[in-house]
PyMOL Python script that loads the backbone (N, CA, C, O; Angstrom):
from pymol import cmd

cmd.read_pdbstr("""\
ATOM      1  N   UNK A   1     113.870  85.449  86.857  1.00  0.00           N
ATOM      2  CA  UNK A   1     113.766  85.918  88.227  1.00  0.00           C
ATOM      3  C   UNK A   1     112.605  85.200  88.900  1.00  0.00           C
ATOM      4  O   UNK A   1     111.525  85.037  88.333  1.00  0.00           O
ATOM      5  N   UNK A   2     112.897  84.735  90.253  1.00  0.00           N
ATOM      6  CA  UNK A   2     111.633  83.671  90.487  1.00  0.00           C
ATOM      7  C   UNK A   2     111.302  84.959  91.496  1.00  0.00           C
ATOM      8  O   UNK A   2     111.911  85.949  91.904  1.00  0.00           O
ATOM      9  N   UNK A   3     109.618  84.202  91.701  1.00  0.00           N
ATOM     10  CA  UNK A   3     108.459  84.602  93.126  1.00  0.00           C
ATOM     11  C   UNK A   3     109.248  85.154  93.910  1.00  0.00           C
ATOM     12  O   UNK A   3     109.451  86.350  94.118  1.00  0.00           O
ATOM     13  N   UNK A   4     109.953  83.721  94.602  1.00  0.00           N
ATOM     14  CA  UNK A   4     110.702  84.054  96.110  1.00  0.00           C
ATOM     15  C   UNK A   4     111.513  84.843  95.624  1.00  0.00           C
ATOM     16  O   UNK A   4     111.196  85.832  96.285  1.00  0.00           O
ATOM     17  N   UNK A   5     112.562  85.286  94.788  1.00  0.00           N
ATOM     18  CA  UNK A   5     113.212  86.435  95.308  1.00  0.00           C
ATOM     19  C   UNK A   5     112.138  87.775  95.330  1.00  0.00           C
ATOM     20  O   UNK A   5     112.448  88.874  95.788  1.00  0.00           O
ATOM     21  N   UNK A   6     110.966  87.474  94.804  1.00  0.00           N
ATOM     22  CA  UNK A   6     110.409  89.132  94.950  1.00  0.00           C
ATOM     23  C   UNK A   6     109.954  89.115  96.116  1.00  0.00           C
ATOM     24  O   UNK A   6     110.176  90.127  96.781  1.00  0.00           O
ATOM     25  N   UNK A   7     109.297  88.168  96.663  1.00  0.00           N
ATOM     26  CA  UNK A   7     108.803  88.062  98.337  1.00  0.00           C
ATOM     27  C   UNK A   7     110.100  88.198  98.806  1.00  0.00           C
ATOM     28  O   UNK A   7     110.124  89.343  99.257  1.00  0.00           O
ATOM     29  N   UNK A   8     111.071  87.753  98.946  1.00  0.00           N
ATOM     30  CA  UNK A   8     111.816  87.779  99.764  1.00  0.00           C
ATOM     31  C   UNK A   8     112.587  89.582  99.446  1.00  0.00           C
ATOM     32  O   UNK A   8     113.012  90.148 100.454  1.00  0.00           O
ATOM     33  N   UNK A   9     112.679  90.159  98.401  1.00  0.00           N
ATOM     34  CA  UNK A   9     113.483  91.426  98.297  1.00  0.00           C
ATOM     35  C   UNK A   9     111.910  92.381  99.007  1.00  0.00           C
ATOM     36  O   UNK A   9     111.806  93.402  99.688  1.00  0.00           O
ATOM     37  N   UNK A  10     111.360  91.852  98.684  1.00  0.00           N
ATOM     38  CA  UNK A  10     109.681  93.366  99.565  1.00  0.00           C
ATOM     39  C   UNK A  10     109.958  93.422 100.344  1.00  0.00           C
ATOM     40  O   UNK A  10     110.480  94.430 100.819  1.00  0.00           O
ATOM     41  N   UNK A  11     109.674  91.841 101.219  1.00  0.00           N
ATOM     42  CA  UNK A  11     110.259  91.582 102.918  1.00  0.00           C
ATOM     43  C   UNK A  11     111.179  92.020 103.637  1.00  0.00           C
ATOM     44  O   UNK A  11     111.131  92.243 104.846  1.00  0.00           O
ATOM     45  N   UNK A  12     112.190  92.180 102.806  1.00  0.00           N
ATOM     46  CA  UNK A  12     113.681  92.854 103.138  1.00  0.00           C
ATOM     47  C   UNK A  12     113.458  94.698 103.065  1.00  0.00           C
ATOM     48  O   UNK A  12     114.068  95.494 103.779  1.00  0.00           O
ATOM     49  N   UNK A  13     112.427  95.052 102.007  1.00  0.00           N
ATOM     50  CA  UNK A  13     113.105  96.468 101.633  1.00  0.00           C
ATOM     51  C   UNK A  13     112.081  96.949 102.882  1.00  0.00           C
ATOM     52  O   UNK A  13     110.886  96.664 102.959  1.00  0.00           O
ATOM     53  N   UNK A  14     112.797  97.687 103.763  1.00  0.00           N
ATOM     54  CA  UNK A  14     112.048  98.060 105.249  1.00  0.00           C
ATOM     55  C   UNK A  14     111.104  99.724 105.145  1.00  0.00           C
ATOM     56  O   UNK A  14     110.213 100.138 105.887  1.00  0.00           O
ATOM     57  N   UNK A  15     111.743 100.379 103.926  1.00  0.00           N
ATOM     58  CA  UNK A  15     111.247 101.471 103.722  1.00  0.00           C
ATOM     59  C   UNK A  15     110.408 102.102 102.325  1.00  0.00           C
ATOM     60  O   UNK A  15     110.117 103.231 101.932  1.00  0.00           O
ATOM     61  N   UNK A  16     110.159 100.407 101.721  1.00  0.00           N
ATOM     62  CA  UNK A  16     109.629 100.495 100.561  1.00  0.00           C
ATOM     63  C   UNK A  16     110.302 101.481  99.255  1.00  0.00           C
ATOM     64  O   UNK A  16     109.612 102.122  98.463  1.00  0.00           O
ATOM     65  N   UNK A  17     111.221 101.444  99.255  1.00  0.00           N
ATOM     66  CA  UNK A  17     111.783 102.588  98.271  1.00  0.00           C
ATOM     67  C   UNK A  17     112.462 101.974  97.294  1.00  0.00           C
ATOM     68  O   UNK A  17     113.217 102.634  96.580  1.00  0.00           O
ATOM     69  N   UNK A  18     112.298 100.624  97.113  1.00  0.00           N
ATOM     70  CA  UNK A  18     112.510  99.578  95.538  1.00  0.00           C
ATOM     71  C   UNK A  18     114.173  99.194  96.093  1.00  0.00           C
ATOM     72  O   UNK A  18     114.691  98.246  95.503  1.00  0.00           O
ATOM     73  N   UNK A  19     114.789  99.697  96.893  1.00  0.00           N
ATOM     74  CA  UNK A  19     116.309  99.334  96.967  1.00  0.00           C
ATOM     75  C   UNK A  19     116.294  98.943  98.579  1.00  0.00           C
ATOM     76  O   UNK A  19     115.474  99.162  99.472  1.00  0.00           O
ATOM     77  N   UNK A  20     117.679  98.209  98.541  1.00  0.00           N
ATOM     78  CA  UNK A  20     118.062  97.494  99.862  1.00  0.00           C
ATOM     79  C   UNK A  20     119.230  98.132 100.256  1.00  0.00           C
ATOM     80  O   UNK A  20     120.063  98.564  99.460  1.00  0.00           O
ATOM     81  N   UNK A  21     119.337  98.222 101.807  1.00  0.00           N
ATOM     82  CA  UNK A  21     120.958  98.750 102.119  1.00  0.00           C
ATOM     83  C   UNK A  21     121.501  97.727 102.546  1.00  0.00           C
ATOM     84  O   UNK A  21     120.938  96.664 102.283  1.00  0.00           O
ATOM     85  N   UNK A  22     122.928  97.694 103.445  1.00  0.00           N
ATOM     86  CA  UNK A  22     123.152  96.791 103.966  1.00  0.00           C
ATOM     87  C   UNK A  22     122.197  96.725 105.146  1.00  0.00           C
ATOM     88  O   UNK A  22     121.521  95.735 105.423  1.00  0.00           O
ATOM     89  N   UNK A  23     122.205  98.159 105.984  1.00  0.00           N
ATOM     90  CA  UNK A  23     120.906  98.150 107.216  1.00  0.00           C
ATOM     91  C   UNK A  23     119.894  97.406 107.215  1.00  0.00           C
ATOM     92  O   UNK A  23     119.463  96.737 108.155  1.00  0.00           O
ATOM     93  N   UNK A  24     119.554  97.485 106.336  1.00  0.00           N
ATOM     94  CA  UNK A  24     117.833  96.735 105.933  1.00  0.00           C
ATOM     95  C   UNK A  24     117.986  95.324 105.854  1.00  0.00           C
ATOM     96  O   UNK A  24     117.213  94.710 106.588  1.00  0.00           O
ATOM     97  N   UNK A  25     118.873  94.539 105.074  1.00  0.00           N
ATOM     98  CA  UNK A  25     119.363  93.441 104.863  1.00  0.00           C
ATOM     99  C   UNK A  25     119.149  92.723 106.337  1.00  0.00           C
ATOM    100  O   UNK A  25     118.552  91.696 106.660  1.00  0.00           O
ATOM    101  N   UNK A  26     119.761  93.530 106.958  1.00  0.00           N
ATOM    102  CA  UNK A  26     120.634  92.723 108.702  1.00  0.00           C
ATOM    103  C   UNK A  26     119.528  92.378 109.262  1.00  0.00           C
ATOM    104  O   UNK A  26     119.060  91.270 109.527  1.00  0.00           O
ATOM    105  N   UNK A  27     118.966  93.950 109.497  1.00  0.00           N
ATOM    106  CA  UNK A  27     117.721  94.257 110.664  1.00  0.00           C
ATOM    107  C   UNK A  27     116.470  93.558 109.762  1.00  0.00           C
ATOM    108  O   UNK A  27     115.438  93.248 110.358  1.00  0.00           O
ATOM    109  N   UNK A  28     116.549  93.402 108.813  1.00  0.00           N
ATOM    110  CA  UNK A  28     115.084  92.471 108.311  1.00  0.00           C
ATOM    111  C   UNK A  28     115.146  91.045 108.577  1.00  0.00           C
ATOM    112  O   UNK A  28     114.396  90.350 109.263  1.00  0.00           O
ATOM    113  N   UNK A  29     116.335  90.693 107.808  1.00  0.00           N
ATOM    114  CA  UNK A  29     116.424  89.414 108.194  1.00  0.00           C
ATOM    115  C   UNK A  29     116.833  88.920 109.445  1.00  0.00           C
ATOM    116  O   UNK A  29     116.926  87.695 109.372  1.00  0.00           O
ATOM    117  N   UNK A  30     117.090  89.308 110.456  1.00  0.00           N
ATOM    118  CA  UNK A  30     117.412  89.452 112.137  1.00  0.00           C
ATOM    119  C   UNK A  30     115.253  89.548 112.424  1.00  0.00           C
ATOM    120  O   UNK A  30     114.664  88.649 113.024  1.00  0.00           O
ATOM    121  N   UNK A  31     114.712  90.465 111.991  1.00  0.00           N
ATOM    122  CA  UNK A  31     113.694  90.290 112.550  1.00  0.00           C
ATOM    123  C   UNK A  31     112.737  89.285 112.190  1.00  0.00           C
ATOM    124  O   UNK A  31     112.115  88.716 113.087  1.00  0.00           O
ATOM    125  N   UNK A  32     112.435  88.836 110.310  1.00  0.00           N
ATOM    126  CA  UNK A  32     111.333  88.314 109.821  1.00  0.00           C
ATOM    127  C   UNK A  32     112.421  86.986 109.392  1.00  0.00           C
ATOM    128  O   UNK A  32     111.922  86.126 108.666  1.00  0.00           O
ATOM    129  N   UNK A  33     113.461  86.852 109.695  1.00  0.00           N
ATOM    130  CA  UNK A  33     114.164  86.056 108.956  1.00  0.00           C
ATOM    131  C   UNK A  33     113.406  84.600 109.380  1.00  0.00           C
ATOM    132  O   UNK A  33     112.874  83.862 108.550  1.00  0.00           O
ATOM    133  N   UNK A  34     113.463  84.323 110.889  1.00  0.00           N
ATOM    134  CA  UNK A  34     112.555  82.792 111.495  1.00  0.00           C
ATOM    135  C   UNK A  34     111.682  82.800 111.303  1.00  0.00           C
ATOM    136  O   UNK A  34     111.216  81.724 111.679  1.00  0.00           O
ATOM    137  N   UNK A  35     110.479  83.787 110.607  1.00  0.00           N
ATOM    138  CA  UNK A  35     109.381  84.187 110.070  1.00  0.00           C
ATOM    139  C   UNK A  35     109.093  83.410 108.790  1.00  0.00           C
ATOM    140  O   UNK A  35     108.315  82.492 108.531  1.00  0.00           O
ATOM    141  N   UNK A  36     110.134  84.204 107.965  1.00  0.00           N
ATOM    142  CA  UNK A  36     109.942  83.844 106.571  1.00  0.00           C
ATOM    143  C   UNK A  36     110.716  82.606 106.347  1.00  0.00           C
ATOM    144  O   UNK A  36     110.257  81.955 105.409  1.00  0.00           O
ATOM    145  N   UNK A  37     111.717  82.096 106.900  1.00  0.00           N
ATOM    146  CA  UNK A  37     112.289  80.436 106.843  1.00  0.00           C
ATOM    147  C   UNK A  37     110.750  79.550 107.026  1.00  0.00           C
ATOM    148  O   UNK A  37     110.558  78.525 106.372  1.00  0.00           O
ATOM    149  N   UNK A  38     109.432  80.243 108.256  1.00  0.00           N
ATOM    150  CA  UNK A  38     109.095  78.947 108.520  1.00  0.00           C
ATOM    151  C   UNK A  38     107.802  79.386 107.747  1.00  0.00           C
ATOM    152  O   UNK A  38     106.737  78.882 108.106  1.00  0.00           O
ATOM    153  N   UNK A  39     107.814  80.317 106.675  1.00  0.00           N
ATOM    154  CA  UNK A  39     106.814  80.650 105.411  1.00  0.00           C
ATOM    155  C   UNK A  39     107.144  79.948 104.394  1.00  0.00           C
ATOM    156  O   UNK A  39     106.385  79.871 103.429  1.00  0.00           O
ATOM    157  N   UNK A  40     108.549  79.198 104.435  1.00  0.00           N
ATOM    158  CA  UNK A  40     108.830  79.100 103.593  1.00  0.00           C
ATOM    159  C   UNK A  40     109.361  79.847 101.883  1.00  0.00           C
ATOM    160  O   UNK A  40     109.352  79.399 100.737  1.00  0.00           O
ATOM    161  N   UNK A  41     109.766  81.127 102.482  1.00  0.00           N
ATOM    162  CA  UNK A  41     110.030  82.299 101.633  1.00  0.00           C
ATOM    163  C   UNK A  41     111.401  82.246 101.483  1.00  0.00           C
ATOM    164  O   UNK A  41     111.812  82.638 100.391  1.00  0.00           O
ATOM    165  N   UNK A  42     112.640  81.670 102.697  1.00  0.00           N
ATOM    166  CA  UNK A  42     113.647  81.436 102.636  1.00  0.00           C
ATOM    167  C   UNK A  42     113.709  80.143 102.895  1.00  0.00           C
ATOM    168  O   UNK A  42     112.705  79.538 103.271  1.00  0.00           O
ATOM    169  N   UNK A  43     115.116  79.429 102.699  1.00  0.00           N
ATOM    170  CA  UNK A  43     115.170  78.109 103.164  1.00  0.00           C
ATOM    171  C   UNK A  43     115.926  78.183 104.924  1.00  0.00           C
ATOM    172  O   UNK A  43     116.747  79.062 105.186  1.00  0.00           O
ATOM    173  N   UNK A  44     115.666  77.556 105.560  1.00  0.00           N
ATOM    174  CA  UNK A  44     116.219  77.884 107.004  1.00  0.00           C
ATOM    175  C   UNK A  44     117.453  78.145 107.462  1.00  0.00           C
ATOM    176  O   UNK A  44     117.831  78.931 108.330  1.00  0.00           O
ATOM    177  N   UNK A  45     118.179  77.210 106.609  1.00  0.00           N
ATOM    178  CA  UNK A  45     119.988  77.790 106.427  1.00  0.00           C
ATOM    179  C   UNK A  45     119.817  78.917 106.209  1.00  0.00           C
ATOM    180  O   UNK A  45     120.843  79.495 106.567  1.00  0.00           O
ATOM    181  N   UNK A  46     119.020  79.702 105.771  1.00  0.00           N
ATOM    182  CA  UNK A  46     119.332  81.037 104.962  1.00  0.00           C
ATOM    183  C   UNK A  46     119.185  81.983 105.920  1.00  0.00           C
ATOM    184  O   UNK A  46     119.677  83.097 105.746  1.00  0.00           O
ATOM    185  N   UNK A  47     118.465  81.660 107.100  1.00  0.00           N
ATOM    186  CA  UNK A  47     118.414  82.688 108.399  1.00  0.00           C
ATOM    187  C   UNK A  47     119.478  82.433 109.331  1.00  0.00           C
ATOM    188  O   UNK A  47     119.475  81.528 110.165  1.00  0.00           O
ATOM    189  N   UNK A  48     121.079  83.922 109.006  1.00  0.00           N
ATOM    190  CA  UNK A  48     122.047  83.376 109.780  1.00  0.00           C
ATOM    191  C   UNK A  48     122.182  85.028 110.193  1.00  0.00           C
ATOM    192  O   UNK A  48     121.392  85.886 109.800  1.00  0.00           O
ATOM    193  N   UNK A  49     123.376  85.284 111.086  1.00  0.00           N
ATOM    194  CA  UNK A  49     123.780  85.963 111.521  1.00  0.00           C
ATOM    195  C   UNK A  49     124.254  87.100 110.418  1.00  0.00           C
ATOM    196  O   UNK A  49     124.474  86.933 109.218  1.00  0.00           O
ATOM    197  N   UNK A  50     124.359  88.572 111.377  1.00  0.00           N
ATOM    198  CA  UNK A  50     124.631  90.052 110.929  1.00  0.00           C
ATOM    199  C   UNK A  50     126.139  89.567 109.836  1.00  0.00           C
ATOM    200  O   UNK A  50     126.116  90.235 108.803  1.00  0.00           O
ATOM    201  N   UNK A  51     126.797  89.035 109.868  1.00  0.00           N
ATOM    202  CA  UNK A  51     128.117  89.393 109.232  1.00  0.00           C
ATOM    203  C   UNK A  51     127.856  88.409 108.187  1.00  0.00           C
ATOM    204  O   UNK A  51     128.672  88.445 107.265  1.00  0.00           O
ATOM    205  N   UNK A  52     126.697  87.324 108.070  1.00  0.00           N
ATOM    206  CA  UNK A  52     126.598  86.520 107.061  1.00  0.00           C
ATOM    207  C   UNK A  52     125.964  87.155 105.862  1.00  0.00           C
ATOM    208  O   UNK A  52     126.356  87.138 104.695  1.00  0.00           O
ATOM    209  N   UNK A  53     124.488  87.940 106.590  1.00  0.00           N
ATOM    210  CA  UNK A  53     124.300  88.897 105.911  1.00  0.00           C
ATOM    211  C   UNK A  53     124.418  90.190 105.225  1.00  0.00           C
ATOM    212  O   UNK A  53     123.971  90.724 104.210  1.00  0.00           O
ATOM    213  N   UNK A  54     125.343  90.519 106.368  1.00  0.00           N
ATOM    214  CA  UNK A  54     126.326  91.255 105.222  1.00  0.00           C
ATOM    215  C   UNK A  54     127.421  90.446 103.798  1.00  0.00           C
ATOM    216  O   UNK A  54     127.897  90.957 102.785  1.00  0.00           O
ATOM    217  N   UNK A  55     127.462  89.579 104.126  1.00  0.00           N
ATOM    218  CA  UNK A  55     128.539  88.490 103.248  1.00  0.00           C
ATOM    219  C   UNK A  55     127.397  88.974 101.717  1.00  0.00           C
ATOM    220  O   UNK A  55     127.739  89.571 100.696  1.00  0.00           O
ATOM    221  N   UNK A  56     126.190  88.506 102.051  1.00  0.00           N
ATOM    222  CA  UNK A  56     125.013  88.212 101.445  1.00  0.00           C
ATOM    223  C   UNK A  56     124.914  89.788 100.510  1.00  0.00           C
ATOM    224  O   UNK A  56     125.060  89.910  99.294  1.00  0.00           O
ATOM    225  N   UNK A  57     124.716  90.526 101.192  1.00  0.00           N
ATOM    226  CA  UNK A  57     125.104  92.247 100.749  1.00  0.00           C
ATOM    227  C   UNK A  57     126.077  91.928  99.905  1.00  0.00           C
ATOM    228  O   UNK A  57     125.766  91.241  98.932  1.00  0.00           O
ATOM    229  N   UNK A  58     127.378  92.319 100.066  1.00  0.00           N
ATOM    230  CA  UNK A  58     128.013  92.551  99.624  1.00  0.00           C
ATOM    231  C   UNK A  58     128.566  91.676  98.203  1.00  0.00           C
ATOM    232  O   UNK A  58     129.331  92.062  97.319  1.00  0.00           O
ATOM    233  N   UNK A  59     127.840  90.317  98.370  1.00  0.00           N
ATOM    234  CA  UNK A  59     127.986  89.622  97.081  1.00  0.00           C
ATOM    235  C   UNK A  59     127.102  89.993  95.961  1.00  0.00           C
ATOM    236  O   UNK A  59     127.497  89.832  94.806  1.00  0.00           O
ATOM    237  N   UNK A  60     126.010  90.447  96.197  1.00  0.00           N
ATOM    238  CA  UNK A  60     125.358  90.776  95.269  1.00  0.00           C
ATOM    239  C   UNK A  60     124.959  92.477  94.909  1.00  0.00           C
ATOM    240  O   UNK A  60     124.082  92.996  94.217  1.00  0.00           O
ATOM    241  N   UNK A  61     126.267  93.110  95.899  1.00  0.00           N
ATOM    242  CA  UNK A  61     125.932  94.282  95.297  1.00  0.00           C
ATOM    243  C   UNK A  61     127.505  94.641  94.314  1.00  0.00           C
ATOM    244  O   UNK A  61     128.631  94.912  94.732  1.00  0.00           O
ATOM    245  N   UNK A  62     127.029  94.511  93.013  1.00  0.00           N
ATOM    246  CA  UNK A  62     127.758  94.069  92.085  1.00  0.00           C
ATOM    247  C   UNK A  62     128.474  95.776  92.011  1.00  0.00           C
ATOM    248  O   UNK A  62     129.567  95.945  92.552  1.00  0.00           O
ATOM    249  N   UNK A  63     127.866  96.812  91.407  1.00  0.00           N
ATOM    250  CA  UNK A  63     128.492  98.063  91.220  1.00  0.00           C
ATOM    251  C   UNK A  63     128.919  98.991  92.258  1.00  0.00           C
ATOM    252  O   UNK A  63     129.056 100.194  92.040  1.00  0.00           O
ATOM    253  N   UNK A  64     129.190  98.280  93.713  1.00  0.00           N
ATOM    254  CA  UNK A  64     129.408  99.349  94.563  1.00  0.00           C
ATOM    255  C   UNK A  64     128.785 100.071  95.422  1.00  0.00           C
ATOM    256  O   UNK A  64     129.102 100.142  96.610  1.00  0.00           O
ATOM    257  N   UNK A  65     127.894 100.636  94.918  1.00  0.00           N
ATOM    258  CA  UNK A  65     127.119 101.785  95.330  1.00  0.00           C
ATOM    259  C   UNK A  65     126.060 101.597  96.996  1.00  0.00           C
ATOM    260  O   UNK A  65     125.363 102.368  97.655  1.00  0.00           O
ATOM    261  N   UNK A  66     126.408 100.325  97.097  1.00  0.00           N
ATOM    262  CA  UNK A  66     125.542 100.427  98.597  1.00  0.00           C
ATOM    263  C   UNK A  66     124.671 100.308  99.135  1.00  0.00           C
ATOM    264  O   UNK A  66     124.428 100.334 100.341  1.00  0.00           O
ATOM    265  N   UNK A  67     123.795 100.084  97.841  1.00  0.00           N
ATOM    266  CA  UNK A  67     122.342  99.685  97.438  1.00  0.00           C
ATOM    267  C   UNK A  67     122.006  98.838  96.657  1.00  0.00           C
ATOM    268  O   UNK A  67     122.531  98.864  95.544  1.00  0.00           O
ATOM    269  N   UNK A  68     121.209  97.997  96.911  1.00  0.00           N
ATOM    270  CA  UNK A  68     120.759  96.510  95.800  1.00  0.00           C
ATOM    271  C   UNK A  68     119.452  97.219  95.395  1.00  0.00           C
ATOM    272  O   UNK A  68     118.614  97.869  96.019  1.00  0.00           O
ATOM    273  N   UNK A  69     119.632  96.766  93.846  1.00  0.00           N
ATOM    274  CA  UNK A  69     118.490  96.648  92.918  1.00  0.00           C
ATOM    275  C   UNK A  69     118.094  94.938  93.016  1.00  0.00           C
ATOM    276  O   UNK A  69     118.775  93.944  93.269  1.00  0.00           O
ATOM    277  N   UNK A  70     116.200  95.213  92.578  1.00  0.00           N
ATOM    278  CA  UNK A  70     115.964  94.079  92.574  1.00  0.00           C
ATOM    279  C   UNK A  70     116.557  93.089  91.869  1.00  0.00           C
ATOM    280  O   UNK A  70     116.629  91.877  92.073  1.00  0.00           O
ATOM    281  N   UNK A  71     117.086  93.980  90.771  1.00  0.00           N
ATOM    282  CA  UNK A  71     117.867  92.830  90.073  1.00  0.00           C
ATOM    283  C   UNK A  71     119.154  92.374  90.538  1.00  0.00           C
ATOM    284  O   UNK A  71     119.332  91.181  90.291  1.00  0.00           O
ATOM    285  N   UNK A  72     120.142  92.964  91.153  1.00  0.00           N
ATOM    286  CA  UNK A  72     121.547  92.682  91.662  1.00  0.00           C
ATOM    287  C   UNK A  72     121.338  91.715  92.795  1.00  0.00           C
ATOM    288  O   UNK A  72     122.187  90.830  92.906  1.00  0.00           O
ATOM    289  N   UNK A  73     120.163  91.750  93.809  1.00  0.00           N
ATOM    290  CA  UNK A  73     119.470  91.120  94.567  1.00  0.00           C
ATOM    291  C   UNK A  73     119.322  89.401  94.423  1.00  0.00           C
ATOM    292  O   UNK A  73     119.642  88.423  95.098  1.00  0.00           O
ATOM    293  N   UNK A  74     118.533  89.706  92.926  1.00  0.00           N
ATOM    294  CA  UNK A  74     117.803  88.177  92.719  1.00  0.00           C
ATOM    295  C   UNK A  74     118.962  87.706  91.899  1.00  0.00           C
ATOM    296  O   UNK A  74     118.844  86.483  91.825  1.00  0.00           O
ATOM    297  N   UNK A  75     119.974  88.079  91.280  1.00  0.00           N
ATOM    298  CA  UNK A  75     121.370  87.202  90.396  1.00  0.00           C
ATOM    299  C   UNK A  75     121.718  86.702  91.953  1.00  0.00           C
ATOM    300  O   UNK A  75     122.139  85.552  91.832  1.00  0.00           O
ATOM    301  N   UNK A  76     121.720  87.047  93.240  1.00  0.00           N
ATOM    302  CA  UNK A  76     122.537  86.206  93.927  1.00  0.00           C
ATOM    303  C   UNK A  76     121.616  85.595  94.760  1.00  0.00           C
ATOM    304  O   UNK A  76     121.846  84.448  95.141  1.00  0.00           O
ATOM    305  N   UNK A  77     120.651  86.148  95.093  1.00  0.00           N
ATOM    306  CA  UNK A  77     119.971  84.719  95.858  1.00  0.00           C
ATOM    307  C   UNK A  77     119.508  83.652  95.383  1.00  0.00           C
ATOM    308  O   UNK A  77     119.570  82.588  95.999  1.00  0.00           O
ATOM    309  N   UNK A  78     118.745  83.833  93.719  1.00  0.00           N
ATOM    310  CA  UNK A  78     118.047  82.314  92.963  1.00  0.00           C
ATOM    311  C   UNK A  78     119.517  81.481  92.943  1.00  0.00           C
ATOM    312  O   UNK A  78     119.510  80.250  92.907  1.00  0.00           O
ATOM    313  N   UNK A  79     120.597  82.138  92.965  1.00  0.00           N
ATOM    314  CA  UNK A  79     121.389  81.239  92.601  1.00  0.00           C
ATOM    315  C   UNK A  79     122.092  80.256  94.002  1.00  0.00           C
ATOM    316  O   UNK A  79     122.438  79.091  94.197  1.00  0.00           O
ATOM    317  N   UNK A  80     122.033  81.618  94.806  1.00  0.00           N
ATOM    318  CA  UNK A  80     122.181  80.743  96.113  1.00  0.00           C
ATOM    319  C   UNK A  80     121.187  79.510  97.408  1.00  0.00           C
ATOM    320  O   UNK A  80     121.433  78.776  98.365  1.00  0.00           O
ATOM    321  N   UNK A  81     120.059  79.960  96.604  1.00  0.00           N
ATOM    322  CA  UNK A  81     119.307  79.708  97.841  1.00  0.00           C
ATOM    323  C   UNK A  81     118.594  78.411  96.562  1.00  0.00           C
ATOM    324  O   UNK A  81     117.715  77.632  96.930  1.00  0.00           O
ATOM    325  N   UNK A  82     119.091  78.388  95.253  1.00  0.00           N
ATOM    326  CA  UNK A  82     118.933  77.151  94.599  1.00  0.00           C
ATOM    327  C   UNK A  82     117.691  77.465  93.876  1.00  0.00           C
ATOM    328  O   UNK A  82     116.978  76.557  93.448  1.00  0.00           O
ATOM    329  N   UNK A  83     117.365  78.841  93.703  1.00  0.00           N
ATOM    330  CA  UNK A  83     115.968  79.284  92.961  1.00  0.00           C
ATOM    331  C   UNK A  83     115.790  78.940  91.468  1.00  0.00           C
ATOM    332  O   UNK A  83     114.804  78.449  90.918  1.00  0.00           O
ATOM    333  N   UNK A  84     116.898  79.288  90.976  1.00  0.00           N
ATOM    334  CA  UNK A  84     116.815  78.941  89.031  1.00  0.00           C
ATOM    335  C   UNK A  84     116.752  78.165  88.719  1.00  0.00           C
ATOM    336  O   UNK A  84     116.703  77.991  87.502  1.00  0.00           O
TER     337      UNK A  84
END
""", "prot")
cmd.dss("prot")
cmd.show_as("cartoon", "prot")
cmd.util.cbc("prot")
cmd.orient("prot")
């Protein structure tokens, strides 16, 4: 599990409670997303629109439930965003 996905899953979790919704996902990355692209926390492709991020949700929430663990989280972004 690399750095950036833990910076990047904190950044995201809006209510500190260790899990992500889809809500949080949208509205975080909609707000800190041109933030953290130009922190270099994401890569800049990676700051796209509500239905991408939901795409983004929903791929890595592996069991359903509606909520990402840090871990269900970081299997899909190191792999997407070229982290591993």
């Amino acid at each position: 599990m690399s750095d950036k996905a833990r910076s990047l899953f904190e950044a995201l979790d809006l209510d500190g409670d260790g899990l992500l919704t889809r809500e949080e996902v949208i509205v975080a990355l909609r707000r800190k997303g041109p933030s953290l692209a130009a922190m270099g926390v994401i890569p800049s492709w990676g700051v796209q629109d509500a239905d991408a991020s939901s795409a983004l949700f929903d791929a890595a929430d592996q069991n359903g439930d509606a909520a990402l663990t840090f871990e269900e989280f970081t299997a899909v972004v190191d792999r997407r965003f070229g982290w591993s």
